[in-house]
Backbone as CSV, one residue per row, in Angstrom:
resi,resn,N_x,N_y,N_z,CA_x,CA_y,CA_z,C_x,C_y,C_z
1,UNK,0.841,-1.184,0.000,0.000,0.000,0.000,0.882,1.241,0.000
2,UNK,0.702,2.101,-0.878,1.544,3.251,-0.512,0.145,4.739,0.124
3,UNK,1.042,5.490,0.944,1.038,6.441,1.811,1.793,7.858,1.136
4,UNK,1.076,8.919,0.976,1.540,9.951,1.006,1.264,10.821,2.320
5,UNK,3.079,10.936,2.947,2.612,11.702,4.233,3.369,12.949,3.550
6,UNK,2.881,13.434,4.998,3.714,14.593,5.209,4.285,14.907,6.836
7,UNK,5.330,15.425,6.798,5.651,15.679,7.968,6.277,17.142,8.848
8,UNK,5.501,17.857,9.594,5.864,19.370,9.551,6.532,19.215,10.790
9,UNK,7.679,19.366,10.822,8.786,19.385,12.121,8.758,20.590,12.781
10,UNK,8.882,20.570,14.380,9.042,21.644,15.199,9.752,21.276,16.205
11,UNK,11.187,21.027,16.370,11.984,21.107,17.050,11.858,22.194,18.225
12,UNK,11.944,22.549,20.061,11.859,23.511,20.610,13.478,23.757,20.072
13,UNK,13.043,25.571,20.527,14.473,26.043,20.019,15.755,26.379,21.307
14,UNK,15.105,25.494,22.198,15.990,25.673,23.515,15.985,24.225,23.876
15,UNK,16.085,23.107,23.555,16.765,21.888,23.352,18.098,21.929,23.392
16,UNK,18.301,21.205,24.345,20.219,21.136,24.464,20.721,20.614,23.040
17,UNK,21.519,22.016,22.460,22.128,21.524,21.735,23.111,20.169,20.807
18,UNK,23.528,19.636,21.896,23.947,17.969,21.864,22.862,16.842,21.673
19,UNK,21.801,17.117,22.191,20.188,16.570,22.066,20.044,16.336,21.166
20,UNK,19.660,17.633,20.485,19.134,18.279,19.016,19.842,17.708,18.082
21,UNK,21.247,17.384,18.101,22.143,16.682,17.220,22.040,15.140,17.223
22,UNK,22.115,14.633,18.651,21.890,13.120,18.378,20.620,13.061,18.038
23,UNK,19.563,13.716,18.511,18.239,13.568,17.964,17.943,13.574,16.203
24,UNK,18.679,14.098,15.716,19.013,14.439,14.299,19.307,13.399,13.726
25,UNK,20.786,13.269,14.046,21.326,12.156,14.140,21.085,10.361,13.837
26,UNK,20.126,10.435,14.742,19.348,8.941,14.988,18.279,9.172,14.120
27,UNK,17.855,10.056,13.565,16.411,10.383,12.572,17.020,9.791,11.598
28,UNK,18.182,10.417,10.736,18.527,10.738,9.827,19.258,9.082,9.095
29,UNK,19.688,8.395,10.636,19.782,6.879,10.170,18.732,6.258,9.916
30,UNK,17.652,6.945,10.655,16.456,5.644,10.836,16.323,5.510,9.258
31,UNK,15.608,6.857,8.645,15.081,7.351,7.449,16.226,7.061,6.381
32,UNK,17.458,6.879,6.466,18.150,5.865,5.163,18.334,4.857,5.541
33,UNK,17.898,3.834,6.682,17.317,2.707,6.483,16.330,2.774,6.118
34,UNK,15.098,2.990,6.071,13.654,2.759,6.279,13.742,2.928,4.122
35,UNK,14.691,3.575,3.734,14.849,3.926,2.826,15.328,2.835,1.657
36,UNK,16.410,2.637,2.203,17.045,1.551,1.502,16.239,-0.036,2.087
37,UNK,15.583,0.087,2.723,14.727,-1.438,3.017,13.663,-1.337,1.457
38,UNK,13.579,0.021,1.379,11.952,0.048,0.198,10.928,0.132,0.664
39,UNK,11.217,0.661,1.749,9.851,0.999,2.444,9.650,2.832,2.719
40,UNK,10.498,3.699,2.367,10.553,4.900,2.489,11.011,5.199,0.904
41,UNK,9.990,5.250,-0.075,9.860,5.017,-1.360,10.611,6.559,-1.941
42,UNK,10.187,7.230,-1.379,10.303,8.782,-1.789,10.425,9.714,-0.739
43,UNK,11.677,10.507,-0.769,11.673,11.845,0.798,11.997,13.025,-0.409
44,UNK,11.012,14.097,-0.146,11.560,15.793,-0.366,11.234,16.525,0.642
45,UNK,11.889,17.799,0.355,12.065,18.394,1.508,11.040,19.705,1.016
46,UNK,10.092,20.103,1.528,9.220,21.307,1.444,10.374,22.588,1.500
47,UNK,10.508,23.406,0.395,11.110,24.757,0.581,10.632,25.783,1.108
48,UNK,11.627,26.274,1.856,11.851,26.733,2.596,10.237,26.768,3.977
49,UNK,10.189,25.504,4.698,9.787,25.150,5.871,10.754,23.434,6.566
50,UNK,10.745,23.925,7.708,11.089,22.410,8.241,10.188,21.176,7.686
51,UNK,9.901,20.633,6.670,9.078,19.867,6.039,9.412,19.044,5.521
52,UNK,8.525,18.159,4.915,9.059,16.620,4.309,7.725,16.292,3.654
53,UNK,7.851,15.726,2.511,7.028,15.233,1.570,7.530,13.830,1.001
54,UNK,6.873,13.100,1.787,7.133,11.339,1.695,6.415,10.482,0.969
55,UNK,6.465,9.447,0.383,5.698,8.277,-0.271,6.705,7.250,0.860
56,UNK,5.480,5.769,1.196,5.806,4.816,1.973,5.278,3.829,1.166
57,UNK,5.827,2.950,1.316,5.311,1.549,0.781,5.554,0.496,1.755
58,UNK,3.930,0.573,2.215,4.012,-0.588,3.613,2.771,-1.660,3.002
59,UNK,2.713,-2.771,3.718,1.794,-3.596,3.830,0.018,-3.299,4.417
60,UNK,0.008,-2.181,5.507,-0.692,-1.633,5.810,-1.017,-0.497,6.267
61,UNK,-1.894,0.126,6.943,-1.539,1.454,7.953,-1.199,0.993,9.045
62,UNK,-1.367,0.034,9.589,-0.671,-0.132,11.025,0.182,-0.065,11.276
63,UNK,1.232,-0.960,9.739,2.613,-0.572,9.838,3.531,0.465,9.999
64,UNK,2.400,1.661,8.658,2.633,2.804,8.407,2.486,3.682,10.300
65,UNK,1.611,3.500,10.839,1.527,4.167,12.256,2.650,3.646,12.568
66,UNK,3.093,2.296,13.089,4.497,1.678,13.856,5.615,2.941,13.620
67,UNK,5.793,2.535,12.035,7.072,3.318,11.808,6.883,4.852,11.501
68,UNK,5.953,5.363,11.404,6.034,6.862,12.341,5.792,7.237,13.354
69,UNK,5.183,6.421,14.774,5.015,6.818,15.689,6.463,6.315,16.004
70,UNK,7.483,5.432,15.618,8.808,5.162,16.081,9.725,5.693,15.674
71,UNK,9.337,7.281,15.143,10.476,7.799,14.101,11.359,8.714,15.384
72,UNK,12.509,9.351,15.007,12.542,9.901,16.927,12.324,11.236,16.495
73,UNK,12.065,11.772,15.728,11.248,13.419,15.245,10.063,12.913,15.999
74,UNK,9.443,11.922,15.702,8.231,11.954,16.161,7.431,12.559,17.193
75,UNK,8.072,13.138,17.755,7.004,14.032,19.059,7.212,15.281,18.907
76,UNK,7.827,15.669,17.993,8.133,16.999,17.310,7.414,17.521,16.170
77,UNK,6.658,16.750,15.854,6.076,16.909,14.398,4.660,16.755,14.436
78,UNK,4.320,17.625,13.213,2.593,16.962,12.954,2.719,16.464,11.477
79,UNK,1.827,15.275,11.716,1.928,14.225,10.483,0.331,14.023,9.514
80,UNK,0.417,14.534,8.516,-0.929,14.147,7.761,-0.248,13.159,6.737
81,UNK,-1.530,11.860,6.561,-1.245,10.820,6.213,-2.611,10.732,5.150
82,UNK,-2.153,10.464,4.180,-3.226,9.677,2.477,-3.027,9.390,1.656
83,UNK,-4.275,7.725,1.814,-3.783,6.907,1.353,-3.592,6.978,-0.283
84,UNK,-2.846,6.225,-0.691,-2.692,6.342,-3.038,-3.903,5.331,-3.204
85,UNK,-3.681,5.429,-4.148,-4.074,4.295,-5.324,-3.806,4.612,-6.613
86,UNK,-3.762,3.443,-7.803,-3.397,4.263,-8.986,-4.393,5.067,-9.650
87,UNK,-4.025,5.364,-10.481,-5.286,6.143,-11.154,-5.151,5.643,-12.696
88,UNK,-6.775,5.861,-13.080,-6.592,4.854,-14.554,-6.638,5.531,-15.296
89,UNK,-5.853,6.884,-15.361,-5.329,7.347,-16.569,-3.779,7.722,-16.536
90,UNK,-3.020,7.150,-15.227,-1.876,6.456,-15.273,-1.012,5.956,-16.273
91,UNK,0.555,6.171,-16.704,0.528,5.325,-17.543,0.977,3.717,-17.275
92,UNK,1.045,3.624,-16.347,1.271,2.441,-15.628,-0.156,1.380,-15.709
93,UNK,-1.228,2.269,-15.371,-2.296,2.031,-15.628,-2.882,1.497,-17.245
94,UNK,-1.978,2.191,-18.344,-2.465,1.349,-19.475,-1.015,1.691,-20.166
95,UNK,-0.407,0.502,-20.263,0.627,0.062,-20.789,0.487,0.997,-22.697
């Protein structure tokens, strides 16, 4: 199933600096794993906002909840999530 999220980050801006970095840090591995598994299909970055414009390719939404409620941005962020499907004037849709 793929997922188009989005993700609007808000880091506080008085977070111990060293925090803020491993916190970064550990994101930034999760998300090129989650990446290179094929399950984090697509990442851009919204210009100029702390933002992210994602495609997921999971098995379900439950999964899809797991691995964003386990992201470590995660309590920093607000997340809108919807779902794809193809569309049949796709060209995937007619060969």
């Amino acid at each position: 199933m793929l997922f188009h999220v989005r993700m609007d980050v808000a880091i506080p801006r008085d977070l111990d600096p060293e925090e803020r970095a491993t916190l970064l840090a550990t994101e930034k591995a999760r998300a090129l794993e989650l990446q290179r598994e094929g399950t984090w299909v697509h990442l851009w970055r919204v210009v100029g906002q702390y933002s992210n414009i994602s495609i997921f390719d999971v098995d379900s939404s439950d999964e899809l909840h797991q691995i964003l409620w386990n992201l470590p941005l995660f309590p920093f962020m607000t997340v809108a999530v919807t779902p794809l499907t193809e569309h049949p004037s796709a060209l995937s849709a007619n060969p």
